[in-house]
C-alpha positions in Angstrom: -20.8 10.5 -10.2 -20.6 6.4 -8.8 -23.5 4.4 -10.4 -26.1 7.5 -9.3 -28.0 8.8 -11.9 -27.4 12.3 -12.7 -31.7 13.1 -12.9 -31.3 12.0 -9.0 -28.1 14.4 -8.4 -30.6 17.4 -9.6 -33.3 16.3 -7.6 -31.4 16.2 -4.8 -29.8 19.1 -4.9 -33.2 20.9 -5.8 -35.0 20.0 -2.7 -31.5 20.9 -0.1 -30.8 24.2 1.2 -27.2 24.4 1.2 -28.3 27.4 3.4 -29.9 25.3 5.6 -27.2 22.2 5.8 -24.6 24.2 6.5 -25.7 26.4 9.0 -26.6 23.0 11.1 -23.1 22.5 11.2 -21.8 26.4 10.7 -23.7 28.8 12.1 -23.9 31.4 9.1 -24.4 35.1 8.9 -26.1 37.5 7.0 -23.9 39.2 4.3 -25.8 41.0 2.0 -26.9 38.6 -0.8 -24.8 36.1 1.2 -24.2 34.4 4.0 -20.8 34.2 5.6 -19.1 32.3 8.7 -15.4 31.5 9.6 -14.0 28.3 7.4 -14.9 25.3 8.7 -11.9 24.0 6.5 -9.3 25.7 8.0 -8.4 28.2 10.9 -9.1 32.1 10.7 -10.8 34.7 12.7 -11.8 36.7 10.3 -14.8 35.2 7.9 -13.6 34.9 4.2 -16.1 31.5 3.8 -19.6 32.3 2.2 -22.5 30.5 0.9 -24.8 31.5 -2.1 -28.4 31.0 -1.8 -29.1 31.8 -5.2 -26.7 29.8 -6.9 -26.7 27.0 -4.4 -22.6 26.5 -3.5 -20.5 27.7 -1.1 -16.7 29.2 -1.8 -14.1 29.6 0.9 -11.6 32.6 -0.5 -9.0 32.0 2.2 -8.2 28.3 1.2 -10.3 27.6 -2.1 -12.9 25.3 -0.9 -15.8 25.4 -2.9 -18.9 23.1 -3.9 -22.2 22.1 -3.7 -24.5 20.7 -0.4 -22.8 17.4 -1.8 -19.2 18.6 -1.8 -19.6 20.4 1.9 -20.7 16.8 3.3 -18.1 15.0 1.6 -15.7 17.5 3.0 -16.6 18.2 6.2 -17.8 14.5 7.3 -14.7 13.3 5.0 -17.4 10.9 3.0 -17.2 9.6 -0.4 -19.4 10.8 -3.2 -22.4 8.2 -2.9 -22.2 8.0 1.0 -22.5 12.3 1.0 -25.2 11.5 -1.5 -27.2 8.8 0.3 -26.7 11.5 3.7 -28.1 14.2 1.8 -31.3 11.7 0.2 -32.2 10.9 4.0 -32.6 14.3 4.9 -34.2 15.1 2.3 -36.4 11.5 2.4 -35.6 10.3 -0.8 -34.3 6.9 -2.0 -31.3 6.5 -3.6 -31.3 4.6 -6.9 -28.9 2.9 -8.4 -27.5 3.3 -12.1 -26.6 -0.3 -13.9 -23.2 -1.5 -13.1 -21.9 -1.6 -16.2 -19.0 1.1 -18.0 -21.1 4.2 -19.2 -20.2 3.7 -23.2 -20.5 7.4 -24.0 -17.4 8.3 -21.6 -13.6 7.9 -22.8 -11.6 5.0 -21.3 -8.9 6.8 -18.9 -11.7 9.9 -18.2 -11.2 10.8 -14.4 -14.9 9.9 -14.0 -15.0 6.6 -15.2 -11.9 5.5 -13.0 -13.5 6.9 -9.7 -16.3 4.3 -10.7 -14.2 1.8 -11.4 -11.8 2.2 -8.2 -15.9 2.8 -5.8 -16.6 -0.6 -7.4 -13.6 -2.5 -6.4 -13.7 -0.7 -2.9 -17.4 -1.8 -2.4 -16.2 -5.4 -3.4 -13.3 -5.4 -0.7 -15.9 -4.5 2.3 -17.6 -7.4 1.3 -14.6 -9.7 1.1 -13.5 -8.8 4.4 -17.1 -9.3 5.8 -16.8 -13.2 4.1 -13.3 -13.8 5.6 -13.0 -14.8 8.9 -9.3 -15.1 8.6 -8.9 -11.2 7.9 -11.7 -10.2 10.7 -9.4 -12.3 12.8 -6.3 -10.2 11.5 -8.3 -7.1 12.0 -9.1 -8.1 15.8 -5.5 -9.0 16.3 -4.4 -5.7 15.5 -6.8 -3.7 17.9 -9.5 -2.6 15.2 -12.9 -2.4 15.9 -16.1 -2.8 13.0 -16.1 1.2 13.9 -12.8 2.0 12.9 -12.8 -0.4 10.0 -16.1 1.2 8.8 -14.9 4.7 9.0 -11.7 3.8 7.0 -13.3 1.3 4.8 -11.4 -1.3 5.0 -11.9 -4.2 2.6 -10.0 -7.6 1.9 -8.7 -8.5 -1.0 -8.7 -12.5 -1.4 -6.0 -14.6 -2.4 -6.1 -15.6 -6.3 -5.2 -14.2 -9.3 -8.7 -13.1 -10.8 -10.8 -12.2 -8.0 -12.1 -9.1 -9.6 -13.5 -10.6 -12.4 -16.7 -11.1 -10.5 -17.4 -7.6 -11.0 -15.8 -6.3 -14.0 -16.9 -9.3 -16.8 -14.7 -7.3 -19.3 -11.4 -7.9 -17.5 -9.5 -6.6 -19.9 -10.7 -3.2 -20.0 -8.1 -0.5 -20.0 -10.1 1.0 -16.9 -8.4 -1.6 -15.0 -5.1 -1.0 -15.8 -5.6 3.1 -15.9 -7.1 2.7 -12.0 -3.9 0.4 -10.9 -6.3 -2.7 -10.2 -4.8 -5.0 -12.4 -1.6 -5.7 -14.3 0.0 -8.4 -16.5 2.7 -10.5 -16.8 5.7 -11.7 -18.5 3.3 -13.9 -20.4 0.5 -11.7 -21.6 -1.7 -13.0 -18.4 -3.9 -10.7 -16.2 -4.0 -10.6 -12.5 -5.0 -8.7 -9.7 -2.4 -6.4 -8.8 -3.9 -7.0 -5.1 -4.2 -10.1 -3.4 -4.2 -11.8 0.2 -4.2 -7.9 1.5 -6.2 -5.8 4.3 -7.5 -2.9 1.3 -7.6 0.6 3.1 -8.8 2.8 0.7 -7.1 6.2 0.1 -9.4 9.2 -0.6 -8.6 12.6 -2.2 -10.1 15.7 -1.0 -12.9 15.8 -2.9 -13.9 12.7 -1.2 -13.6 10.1 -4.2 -11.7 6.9 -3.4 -8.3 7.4 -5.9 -5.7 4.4 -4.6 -5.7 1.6 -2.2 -3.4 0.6 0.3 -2.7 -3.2 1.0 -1.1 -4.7 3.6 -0.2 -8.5 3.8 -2.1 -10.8 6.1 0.4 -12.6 8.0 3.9 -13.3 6.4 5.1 -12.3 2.8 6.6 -9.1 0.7 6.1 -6.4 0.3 4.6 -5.6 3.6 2.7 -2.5 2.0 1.4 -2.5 -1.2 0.4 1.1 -2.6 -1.7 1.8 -5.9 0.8 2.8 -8.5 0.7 6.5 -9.8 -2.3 6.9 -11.6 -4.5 9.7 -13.5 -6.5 9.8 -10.2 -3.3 9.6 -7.6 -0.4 11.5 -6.7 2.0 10.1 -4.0 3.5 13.9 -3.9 -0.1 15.4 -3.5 -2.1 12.5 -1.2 -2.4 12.4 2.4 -3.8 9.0 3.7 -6.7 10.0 6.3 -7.2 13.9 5.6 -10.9 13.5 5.0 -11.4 11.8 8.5 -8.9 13.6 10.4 -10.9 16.8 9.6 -12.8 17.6 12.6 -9.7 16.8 14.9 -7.8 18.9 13.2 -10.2 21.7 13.6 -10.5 20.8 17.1 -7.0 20.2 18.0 -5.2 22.6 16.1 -2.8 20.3 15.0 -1.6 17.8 12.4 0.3 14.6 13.3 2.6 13.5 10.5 2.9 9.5 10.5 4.7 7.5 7.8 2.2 4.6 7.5 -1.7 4.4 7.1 -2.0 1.5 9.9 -0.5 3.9 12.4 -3.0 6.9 11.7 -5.6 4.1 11.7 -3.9 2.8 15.3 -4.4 6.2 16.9 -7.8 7.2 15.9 -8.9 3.5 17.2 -6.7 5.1 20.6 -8.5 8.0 20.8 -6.1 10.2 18.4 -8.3 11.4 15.4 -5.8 14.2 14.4 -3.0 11.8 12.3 -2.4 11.8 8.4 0.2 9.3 6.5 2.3 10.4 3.4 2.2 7.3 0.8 5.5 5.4 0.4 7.2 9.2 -0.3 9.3 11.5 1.8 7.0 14.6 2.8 6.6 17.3 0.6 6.4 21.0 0.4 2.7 20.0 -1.2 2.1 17.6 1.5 2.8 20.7 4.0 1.1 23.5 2.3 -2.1 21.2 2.6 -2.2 20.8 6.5 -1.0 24.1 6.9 -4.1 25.9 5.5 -6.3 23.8 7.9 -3.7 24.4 11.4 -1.1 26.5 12.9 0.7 23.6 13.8 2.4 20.0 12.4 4.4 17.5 14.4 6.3 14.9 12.4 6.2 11.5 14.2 8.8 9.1 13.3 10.7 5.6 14.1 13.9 6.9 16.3 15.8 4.4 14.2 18.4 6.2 11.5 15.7 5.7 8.9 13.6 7.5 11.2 15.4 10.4 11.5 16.5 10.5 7.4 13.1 10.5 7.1 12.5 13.5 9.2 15.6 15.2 7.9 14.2 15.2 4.2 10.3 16.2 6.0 12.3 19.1 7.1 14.4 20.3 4.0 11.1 20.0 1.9 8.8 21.7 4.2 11.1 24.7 4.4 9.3 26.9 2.1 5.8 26.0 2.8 6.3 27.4 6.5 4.9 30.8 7.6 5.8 32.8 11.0 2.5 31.8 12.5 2.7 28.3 11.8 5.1 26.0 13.4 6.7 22.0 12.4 7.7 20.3 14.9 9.5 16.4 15.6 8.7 13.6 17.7 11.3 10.3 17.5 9.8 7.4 18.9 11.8 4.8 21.2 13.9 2.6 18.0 11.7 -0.6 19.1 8.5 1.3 18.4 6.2 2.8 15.5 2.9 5.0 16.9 0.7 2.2 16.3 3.2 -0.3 19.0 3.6 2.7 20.8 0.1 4.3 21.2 -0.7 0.3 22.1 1.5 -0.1 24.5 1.7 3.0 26.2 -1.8 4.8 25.9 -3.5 8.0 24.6 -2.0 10.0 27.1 1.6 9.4 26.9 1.3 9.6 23.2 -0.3 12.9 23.1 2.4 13.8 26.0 4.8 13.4 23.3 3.0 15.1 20.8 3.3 18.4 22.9 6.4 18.6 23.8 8.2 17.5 19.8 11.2 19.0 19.2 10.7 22.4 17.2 12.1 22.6 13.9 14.6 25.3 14.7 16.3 22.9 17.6 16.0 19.5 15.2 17.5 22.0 12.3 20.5 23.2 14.5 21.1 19.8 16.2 21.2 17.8 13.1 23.5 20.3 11.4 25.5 20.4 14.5 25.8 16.7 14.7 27.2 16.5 11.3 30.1 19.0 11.8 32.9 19.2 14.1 32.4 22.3 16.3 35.4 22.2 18.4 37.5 23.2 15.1 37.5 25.7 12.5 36.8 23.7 9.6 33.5 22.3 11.4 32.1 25.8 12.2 32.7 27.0 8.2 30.7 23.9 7.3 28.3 24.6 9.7 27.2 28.2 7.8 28.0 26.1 4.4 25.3 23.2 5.5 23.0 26.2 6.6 23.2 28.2 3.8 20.6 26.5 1.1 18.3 25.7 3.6 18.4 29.5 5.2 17.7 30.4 1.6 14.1 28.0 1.5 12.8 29.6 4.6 10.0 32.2 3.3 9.7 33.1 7.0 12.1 36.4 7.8 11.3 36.3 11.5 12.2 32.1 12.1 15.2 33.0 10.0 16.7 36.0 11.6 15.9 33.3 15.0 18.1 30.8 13.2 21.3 33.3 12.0 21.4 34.6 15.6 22.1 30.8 17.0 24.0 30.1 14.2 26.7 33.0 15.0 26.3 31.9 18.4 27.0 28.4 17.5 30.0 28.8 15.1 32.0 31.9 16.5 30.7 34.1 13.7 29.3 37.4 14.3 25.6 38.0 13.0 26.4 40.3 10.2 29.0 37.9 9.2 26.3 35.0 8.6 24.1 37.0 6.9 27.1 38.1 4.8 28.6 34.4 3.9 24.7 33.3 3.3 24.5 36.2 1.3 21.2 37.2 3.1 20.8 40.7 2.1 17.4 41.3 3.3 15.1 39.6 5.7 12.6 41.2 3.8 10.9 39.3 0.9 10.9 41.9 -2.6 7.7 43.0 -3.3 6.5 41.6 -6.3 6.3 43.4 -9.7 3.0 45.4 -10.3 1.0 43.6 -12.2 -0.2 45.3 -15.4 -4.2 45.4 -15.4 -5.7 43.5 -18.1 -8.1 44.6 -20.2 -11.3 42.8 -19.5 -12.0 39.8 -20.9 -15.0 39.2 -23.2 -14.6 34.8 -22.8 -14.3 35.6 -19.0 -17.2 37.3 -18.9 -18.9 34.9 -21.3 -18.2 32.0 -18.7 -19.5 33.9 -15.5 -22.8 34.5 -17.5 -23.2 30.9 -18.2 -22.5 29.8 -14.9 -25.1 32.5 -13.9 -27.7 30.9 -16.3 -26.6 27.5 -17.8 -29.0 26.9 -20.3 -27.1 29.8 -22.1 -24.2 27.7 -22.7 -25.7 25.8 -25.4 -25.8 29.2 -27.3 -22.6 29.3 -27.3 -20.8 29.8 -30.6 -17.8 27.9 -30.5 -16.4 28.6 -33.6 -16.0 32.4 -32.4 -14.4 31.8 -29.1 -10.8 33.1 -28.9 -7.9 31.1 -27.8 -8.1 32.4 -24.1 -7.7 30.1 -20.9 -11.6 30.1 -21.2 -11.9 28.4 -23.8 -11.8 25.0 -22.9 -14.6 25.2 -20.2 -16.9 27.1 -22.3 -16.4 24.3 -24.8 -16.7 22.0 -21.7 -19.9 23.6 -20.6 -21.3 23.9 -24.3 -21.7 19.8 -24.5 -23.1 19.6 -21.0 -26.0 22.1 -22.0 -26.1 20.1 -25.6 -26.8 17.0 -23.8 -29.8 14.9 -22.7 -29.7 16.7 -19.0 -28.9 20.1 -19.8 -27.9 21.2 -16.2 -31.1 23.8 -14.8 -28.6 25.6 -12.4 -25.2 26.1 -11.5 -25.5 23.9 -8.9 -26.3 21.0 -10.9 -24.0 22.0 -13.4 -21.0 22.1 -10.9 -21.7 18.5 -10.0 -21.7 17.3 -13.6 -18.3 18.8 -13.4 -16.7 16.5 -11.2 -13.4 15.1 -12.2 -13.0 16.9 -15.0 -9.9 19.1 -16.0 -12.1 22.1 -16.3 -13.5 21.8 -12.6 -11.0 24.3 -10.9 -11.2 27.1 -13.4 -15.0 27.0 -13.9 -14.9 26.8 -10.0 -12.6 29.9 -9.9 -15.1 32.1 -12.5 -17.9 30.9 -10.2 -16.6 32.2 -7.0 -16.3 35.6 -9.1 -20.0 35.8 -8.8 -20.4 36.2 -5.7 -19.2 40.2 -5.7 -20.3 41.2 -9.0 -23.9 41.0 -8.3 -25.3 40.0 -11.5 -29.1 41.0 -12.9 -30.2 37.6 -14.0 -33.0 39.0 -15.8 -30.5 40.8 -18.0 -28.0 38.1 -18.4 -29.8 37.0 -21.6 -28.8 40.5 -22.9 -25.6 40.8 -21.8 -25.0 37.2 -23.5 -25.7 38.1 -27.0 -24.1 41.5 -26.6 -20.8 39.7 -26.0 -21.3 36.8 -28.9 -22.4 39.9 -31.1 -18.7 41.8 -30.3 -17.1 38.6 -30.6 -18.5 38.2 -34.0 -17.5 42.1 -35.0 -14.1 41.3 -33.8 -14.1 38.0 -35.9 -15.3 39.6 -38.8 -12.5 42.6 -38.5 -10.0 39.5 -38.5 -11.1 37.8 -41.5 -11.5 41.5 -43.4 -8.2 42.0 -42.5 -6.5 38.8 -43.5 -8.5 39.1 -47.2 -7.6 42.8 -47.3 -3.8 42.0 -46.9 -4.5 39.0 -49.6 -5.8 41.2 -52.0 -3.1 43.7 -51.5 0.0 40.9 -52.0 -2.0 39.3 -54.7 -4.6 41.6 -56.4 -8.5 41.3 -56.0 -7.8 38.0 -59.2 -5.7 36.3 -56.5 -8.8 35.5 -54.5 -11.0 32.4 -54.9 -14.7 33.5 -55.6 -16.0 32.5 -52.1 -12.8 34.9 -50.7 -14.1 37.8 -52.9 -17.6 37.2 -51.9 -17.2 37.5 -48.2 -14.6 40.2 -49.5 -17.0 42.1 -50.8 -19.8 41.7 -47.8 -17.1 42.2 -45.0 -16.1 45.6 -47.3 -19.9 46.4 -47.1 -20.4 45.4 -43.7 -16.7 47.8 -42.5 -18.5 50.8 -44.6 -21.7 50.8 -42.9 -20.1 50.3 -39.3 -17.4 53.4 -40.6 
């Protein structure tokens, strides 16, 4: 949580409604203990997102989102964590303090935490570089941008020089540095900034924490682009540049736009057109896909009409194959060679842009054209390698309908009959197999352990660690264990969930969470229920180490156990006769 103390987080979150803030921007329904309304996240008609009163968060079971009042601003505003926090404190009318700037000592160098401090820090320092350099305001102006646009995308300049960051990290040669991809050394043993001379457009994950930078040269020099290496913090494979502000376009518009640099999305939302993302220096992937299509029904890949362009696009296509559904749709636009969509939005206008936009080239026409472009279909050996060159990527498409589409205008394009295609692409079902029954397991004890504590936190410091089975539960009740043992035990799940952030544990605690929102539980009895559980776990640890000592002093005789062994021997034996 960036330089805000965590007493202020549970303030804050104590005095909002997340009731009340989101219905301001969702208008919510009664649902029995809940309220309910349609994802603001992502496009459905029928309701599957619903906020808890009780328990403070809210939980989307169509596409996973779930968090706090702070998480919902972050996500649906697209803010960071202390600019969600400082929206939240001035509606509540409370003053955000700050938490001294130096590393927290009690956290781990390389914990996800720390490094989202570290990379909000250096961000913070880049606005005010840029706000100090007239030469890069200049750069800025040259290229169209207005203060608005540069605010919303917090842009920053990094200054030439090799140790600029120094001035707010005095240890410079903390490992945080080099874990966030802020600094790196050379040949010689020397540190430097990894970015210098560069417009700094901050990358942000979904969660709303600045995870990378982007830098791009003022003036002349190389690279052109600079990206933040791979980090703890940043996937290339996983990151789209401009998803948190391209939200509410893409709920309004219905449609993604697909660019392959961050200066173009940041050119068309200063032109009017909020709905662009950027992949980061990597071909698109199914990942990238899967994201935008759980928020709309449709993508449009917009790309240089060069050949790189349209390799590009090619590759977009092959790995967005089995992220596609029947009621989504991809779609291609390729630019005029001379242009990118920031010269081309520039020089031709909103309208002509977004012209293009709706009439891209479906994926089924860019599929068969390309395919049809690479083979010779005025012989025979062109039309086999047609069905060849369509055969792996027939087999990616999860969609039956869009694929039965495509066999029929393959046969149509190749001489083939239908049947024959689906015979040569071995396509014996249009169908997908229904998937095994899954065997119901018995329920867990450590599952049910971790919704209780989540219903009533304060129980996790009764946890007994030493009897908790080696189940996927186990490391967040351990997790949850040290938060409750230390010196802000988290009063609610609420605050608990914020004290989560970062960490590894986050998305299955989330997941146990979300559970509680149908099983109704009796909080007065949680207590109860608790020790019930720890007393079974217990039993069952007990019939474990009775076992193990019985089996001992069968192999070996009662003389081949130590005196402790017959001791606790001897009360287990006691302890099996009186339960018998």
């Amino acid at each position: 949580m960036a330089l805000i103390p965590e007493a202020f987080i549970a303030d804050l979150l104590a005095r909002i409604d997340i009731v009340d803030l989101v219905d301001s921007y969702v208008p919510l329904k009664k649902a029995g203990a809940n309220y309910a309304a349609c994802c603001p996240f992502h496009n459905e008609k029928t309701p599957s997102f619903t906020v808890s009163p009780g328990k403070q968060f809210y939980h989307c079971f169509g596409c996973g989102a779930h968090g706090t009042a702070i998480g919902f601003v972050m996500e649906y505003q697209g803010l960071g964590f202390v600019e969600a926090v400082k929206e939240l404190a001035g509606r509540a009318g409370m003053a955000v303090p700050e938490a001294g700037h130096g590393f927290d000592d009690n956290r781990q160098p390389g914990q996800t935490r720390t490094l989202v401090d570290v990379i909000a820090r250096a961000a913070q320092f880049y606005k005010e570089q840029l706000k100090n350099s007239p030469r890069a305001i200049d750069y800025c102006k040259q290229r169209g941008l207005s203060g608005e646009i540069a605010a919303r995308f917090g842009i920053g300049y990094a200054p030439d020089g090799g140790q600029n960051l120094k001035a707010i990290f005095p240890d410079y040669n903390a490992q945080e540095l080099d874990l966030a991809g802020l600094v790196k050394t050379n040949d010689a043993g020397r540190r430097y900034d990894r970015f210098r001379d560069r417009l700094m457009i901050p990358i942000i994950s979904q969660k709303g924490d600045i995870i990378a930078f982007g830098g791009r040269i003022i003036d002349h020099g190389e690279p052109k682009y600079l990206n933040s290496p791979e980090t703890p913090l940043f996937e290339k494979g996983r990151e789209l540049f401009g998803l948190p502000q391209a939200r509410q376009a893409l709920r309004e518009r219905n449609t993604a736009i697909v660019t392959e640099g961050y200066m173009d999305v940041i050119a068309l939302a200063q032109n009017g057109v909020g709905n662009a993302v950027a992949t980061l220096g990597t071909a698109t992937t199914a990942t990238h896909v899967s994201k935008l299509l759980r928020q709309v029904d449709r993508v449009v890949f917009c790309f240089d009409g060069d050949a790189a362009g349209k390799k590009a696009a090619w590759r977009a296509l092959e790995n967005a194959l089995e992220a596609l559904a029947d009621n989504k749709r991809l779609a291609f636009v390729f630019l005029p060679p001379e242009h990118d969509p920031d010269s081309y939005i520039r020089a031709h206008g909103k309208a002509d842009f977004e012209r293009l936009v709706k009439e891209a080239m479906p994926l089924s026409d860019f599929l068969l054209a390309e395919l049809a472009r690479r083979c010779d279909l005025t012989s025979s050996e062109g039309r086999a390698q047609l069905i060849y060159e369509a055969k792996p990527l027939l087999h990616k498409l999860p969609t039956p309908l869009l694929r039965l589409q495509l066999v029929k205008r393959l046969a149509e394009a190749s001489g083939f009959a239908q049947s024959e295609v689906e015979r040569l692409c071995e396509l014996k079902s249009f169908a997908p197999a229904a998937p095994p029954r899954a065997k119901r397991a018995a329920p867990s004890l450590t599952r049910n352990l971790l919704r209780l504590v989540l219903q009533k936190p304060p129980l996790a410091a009764e946890l007994p660690l030493e009897l908790l089975p080696d189940t996927p539960e186990r490391p967040a009740l351990r997790c949850l264990h040290q938060l409750a043992k230390g010196e802000r035990p988290p009063a609610s799940y609420a605050v608990l969930r914020e004290q989560l952030r970062g960490l590894p544990e986050e998305t299955l605690i989330e997941a146990a969470a979300a559970e509680l929102l149908g099983l109704g539980f009796d909080e007065a009895e949680s207590a109860t229920e608790f020790r019930d559980i720890v007393d079974k776990l217990r039993v069952t640890e007990q019939k474990r180490l009775f076992a193990e000592l019985q089996l001992k002093a069968q192999q070996f005789g009662v003389a081949g156990l130590s005196a402790s062994e017959k001791q606790a021997y001897i009360e287990l034996l006691g302890k099996q006769q009186t339960r018998g």
